[in-house]
N, C-alpha and C positions, 0 to 999 in steps of 0.2 A: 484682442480685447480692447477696447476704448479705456482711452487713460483717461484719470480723473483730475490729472493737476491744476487744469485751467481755473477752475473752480472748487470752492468749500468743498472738503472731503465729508463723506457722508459721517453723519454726528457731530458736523461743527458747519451747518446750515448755517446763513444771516437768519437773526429775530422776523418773527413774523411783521410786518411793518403796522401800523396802525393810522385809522384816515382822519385829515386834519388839513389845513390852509398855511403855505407858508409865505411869505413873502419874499421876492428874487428880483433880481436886477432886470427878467423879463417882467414883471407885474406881481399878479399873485397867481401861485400854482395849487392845487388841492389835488389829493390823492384821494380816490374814493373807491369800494369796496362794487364790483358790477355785478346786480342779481344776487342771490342767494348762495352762490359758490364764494368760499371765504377765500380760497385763493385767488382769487379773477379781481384784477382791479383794473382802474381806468385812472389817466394821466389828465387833469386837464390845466391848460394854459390857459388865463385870462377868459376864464367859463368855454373855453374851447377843447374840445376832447383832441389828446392829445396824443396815446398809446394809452395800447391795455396790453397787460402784462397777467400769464398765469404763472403765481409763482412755483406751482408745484409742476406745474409740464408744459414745458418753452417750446412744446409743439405745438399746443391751443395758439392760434392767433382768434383773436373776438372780431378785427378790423378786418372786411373783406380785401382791402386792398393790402394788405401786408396777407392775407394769405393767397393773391395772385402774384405779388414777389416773389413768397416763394414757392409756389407752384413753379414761377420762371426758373427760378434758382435749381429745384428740384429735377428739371428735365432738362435742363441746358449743360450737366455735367453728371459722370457717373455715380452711378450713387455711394455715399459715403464718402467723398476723394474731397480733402481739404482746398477751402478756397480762400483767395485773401482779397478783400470785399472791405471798400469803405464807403463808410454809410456818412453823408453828408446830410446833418440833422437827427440828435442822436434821441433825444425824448427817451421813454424808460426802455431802450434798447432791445426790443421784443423779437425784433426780424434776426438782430446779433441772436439774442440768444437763440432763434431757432437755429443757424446756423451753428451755432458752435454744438446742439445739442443733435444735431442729425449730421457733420462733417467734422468729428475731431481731429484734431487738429489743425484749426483753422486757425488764421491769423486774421485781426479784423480791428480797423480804425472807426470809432466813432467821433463826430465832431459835434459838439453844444454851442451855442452861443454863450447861453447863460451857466454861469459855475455855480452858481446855488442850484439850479434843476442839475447840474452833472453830479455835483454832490450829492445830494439827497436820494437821487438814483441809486447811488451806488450804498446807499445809508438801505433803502427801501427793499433792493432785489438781489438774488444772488446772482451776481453780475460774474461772467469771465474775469479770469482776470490777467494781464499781461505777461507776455506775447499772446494771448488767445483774444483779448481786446483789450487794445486801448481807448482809453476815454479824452480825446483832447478837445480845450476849451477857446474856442476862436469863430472868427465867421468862416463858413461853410469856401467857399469862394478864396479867401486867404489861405486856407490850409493845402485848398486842392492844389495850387499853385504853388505849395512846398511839395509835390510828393513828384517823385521819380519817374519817368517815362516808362510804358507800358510792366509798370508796379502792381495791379490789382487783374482781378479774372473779374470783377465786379463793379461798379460804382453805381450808389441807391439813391439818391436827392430827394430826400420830403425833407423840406426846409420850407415854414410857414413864419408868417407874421399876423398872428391871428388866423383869419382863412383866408389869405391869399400868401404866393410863393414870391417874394421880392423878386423884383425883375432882374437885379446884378447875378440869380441863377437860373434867368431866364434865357437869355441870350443866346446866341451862336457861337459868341466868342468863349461865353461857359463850356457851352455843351464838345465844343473843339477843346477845352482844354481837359477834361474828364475821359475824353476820347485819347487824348496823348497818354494818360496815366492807365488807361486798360491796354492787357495784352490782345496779343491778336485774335480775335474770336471771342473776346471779352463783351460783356451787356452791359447796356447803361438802361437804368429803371429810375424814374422820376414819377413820384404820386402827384398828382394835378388834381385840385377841387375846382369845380365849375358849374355854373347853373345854365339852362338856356339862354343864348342859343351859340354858347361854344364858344363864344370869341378868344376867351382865354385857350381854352384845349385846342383849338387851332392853332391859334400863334406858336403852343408850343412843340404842337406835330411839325407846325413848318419849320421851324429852330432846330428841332430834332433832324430831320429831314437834309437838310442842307450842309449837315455833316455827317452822317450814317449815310449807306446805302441800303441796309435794312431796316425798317420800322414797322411795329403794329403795336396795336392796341387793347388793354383789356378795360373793360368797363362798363358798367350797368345798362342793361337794356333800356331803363326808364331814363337813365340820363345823354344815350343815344337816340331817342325819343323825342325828347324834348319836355319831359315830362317833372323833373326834380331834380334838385340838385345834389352829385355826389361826386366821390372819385374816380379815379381814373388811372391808370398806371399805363403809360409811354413806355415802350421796349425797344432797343437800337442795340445794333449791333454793326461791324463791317464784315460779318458775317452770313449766313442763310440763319434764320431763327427756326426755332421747333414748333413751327404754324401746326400741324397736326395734334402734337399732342398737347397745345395749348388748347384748340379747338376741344380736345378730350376733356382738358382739367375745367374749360369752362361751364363744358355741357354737364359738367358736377356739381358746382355751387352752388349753395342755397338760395344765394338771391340770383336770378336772371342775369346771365354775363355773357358776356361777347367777345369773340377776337375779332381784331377786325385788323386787315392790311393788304397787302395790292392794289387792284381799282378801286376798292372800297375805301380803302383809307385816303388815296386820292381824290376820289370827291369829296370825301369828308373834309379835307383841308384844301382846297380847289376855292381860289381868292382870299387867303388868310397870308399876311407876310408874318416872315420871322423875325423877330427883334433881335438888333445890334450893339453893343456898344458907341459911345460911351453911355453911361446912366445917365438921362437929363438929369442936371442940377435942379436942386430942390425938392428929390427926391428921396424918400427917408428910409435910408435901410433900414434893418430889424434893429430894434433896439433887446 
């Protein structure tokens, strides 16, 4: 039987949250209600959407790329079996909660930049609560370099500044250290937004690349195209990845998705370098 400790026992839910503007040491954040379902809301940063969050069933993801996390999440380990997964860039925590609500007993760090958005989070959703997640409040990049060697079966990076992903969790020297904190056979998934013609989602297949032996990709047909711009979620492992049944979970999605890795993904990134340390000076991490 799935225990319920992690979270509010049933009849002592968090309030229903209510939508408004607040202001936080990232800008101003606004929580807004999505569509006509009173549960479904949308996180957004500085008018940039930023998680959607169903507060009645943390198996809805609305963001197709958090529901190709965890489709990865869902095939990359057996089903139901706890995992311990940290999420660098924590926003209203949507992918945790699936987690915790389809793997009890899971152990799971989130990292925020901003503690007014971690706060209010946790004010707005019925969030896990510790040991099932914690919420810590730091850059993305400093935390990862406190956590313990081959420590996680997971590590998820969507960390934005706005829409783009600050270069200091761009690197090589990032993605090798996320790499030391997963076990062996452990995923690294990184969300990428990018518009024609890729130069970003290159650089970062190549960065990826240069430390993994396995990588592929899920992401929208039109934005493999060259047609609009969306996300994209990076998959690495030093392991074989679950190429097939990824190919399954894609050819299921509502919007047009693709795996894509072997020759394919070599030409895709075929004249793209990876960026290194150090961060040119004068560059402004996230505020």
């Amino acid at each position: 039987m799935a225990r319920e400790s992690s979270r509010h026992r049933r009849g002592d839910r968090a309030p229903s949250p209510e939508p408004g503007t607040w202001s936080t040491s990232s800008g101003v954040v606004e929580l807004a209600r999505s569509g006509s379902d009173e549960q479904a809301w949308t996180v957004f940063v500085n008018g940039v959407a930023s998680s959607s969050v169903h507060t009645g069933d943390p198996t809805l993801l609305e963001f197709e790329y958090l529901r190709w996390m965890a489709d990865v999440l869902d095939v990359g380990w057996p089903e139901g079996a706890p995992l311990e997964v940290v999420h660098l860039g924590a926003a209203g925590c949507a992918l945790a909660r699936y987690v915790d609500a389809t793997r009890p007993g899971s152990q799971q760090v989130a990292v925020e930049l901003d503690e007014d958005l971690a706060r209010l989070v946790r004010e707005w959703f019925d969030l896990p609560r510790s040991p099932a997640l914690r919420l810590q409040v730091g850059d993305a990049r400093e935390r990862l370099a406190t956590r313990r060697d081959a420590s996680a079966d997971a590590v998820v990076r969507d960390v934005f500044a706005g829409d783009t992903t600050p270069r200091h969790v761009r690197t090589v020297e990032f993605v090798a250290d996320a790499a030391r904190v997963l076990r062996p056979g452990g995923t690294y998934l990184a969300n990428v937004a990018d518009r024609p013609p890729l130069k970003r989602l290159r650089a970062e297949l190549a960065s990826v690349a240069a430390v993994f032996d396995h990588v592929g990709l899920l992401a929208e047909t039109g934005l493999l195209r060259g047609r609009r711009y969306a996300n994209a979620v990076v998959v690495a492992s030093d392991a074989p990845l679950p190429a097939d049944a990824l190919v399954r979970r894609a050819a299921r999605t509502p919007v047009p998705t693709r795996w894509v890795d072997g020759d394919a993904l070599v030409d895709l990134v075929a004249g793209a370098s990876p960026e290194h340390d150090p961060v040119p000076p004068g560059e402004p991490l996230p505020s």
